[in-house]
C-alpha positions in Angstrom: 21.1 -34.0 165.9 17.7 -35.8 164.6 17.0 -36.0 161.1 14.5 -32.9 161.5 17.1 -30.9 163.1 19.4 -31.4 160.2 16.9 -31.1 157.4 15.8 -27.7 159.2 19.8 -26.3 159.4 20.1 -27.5 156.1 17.8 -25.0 154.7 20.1 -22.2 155.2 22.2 -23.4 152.3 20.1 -23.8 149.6 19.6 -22.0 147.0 16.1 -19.7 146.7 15.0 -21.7 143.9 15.4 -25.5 145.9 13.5 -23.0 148.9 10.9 -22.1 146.7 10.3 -26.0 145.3 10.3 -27.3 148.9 7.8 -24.1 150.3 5.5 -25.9 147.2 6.1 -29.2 148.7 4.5 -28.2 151.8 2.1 -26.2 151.7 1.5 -27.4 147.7 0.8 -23.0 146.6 3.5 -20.8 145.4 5.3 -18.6 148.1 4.1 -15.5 148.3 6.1 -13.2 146.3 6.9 -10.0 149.1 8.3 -12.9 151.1 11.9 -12.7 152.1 14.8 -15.8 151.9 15.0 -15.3 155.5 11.1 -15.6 156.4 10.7 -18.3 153.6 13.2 -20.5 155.5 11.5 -19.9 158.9 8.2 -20.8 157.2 9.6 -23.7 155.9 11.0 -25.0 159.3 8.0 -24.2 161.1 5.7 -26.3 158.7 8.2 -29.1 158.7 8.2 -28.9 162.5 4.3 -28.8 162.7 4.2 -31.9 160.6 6.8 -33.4 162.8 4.8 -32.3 165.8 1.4 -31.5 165.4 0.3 -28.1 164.7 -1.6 -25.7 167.1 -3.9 -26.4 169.7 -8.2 -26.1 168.7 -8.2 -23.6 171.3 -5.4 -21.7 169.5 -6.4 -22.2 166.6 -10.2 -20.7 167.3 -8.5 -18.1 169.3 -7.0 -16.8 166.0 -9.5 -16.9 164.2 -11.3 -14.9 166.9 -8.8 -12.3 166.3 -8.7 -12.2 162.8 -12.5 -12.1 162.5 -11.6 -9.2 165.4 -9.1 -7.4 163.5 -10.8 -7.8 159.8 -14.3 -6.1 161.3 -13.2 -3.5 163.8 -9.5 -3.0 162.6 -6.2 -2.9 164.6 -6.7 0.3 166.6 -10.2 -1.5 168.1 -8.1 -4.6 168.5 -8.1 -5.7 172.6 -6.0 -9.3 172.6 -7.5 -9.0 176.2 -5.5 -11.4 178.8 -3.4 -14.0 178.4 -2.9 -16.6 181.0 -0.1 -19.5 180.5 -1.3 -23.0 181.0 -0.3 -24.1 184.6 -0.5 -20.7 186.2 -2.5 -21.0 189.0 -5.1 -18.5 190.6 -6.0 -18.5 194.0 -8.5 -16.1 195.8 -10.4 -16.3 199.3 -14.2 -16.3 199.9 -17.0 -17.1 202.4 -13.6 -18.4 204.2 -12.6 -21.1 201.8 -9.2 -20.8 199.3 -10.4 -21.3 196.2 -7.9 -22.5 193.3 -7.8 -22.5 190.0 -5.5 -24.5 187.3 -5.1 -22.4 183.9 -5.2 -25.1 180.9 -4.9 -24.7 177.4 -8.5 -24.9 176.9 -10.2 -23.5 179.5 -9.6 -23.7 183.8 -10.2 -26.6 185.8 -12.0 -25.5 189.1 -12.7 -28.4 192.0 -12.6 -31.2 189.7 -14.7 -29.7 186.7 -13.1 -28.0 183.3 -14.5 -24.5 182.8 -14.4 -22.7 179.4 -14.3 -19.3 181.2 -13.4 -17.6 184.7 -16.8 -16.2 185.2 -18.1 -19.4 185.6 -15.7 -20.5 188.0 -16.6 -17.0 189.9 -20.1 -17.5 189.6 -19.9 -20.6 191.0 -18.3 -19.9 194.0 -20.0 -16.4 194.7 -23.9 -17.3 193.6 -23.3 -14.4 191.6 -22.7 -12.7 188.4 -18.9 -11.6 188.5 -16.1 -10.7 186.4 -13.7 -13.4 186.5 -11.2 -12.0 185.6 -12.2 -9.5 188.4 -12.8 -12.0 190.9 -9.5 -13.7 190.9 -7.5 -10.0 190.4 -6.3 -10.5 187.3 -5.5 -7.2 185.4 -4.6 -5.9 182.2 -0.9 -4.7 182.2 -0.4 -0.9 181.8 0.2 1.0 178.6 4.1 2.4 178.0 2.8 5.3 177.9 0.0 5.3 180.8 3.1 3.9 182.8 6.0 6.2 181.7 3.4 9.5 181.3 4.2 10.3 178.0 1.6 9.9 174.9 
């Protein structure tokens, strides 16, 4: 076990005042006060890891922020998180008789050799036209439980 593995399993045993003292440590603010032992040590070990290991990506990070900004505006019930493609995946679609592919990264897509911020310039690219990327490659939004089961 590395040292960070053991400083993180050690957390479990101490007691919620050494938790509280090492939750000022590092993030140098009280811990919130509704905030459970349990979450407090998660917290904790996720920080330690981040400092470890680097934090999120920009592109995560501006993401977030996105949806914050999002949430904090429209509210939850207006909230569409939209979709989510993993780095790596890769699209592939047919046109004008050509296989066109396309490399999902965590910052954008990378389409013949160029890095992309978005689909639908990958799709307008190819096409000439204005399109949907998202569209164009066939990507959907998964169904809702209840558009799937029926039920409301």
């Amino acid at each position: 076990m590395d040292p960070l593995e053991s400083e993180i399993a050690a957390l479990g045993g101490l007691s919620t005042h050494d938790l509280r003292i090492a939750w000022r440590r590092l993030h140098r603010d009280k811990p919130p006060r509704c905030m459970t032992r349990d979450l407090m040590i998660r917290a904790i070990a996720y920080r330690m890891q981040e400092r470890a290991h680097g934090g999120l990506a920009s592109a995560t990070r501006r993401r977030l922020r996105s949806v914050v900004g999002e949430i904090e505006a429209k509210g939850t019930a207006a909230f569409d998180p939209g979709i989510a493609l993993k780095p790596g995946i890769r699209l592939v679609r047919e046109w004008g008789g050509h296989m066109h592919t396309v490399i999902v990264r965590e910052d954008g897509f990378d389409y013949d050799g160029e890095h992309y911020a978005s689909l639908t310039k990958i799709a307008t690219r190819i096409t000439g036209a204005h399109w949907s990327g998202p569209r164009f490659f066939g990507i959907r939004k998964a169904a809702s439980r209840s558009a799937e089961t029926g039920h409301d």
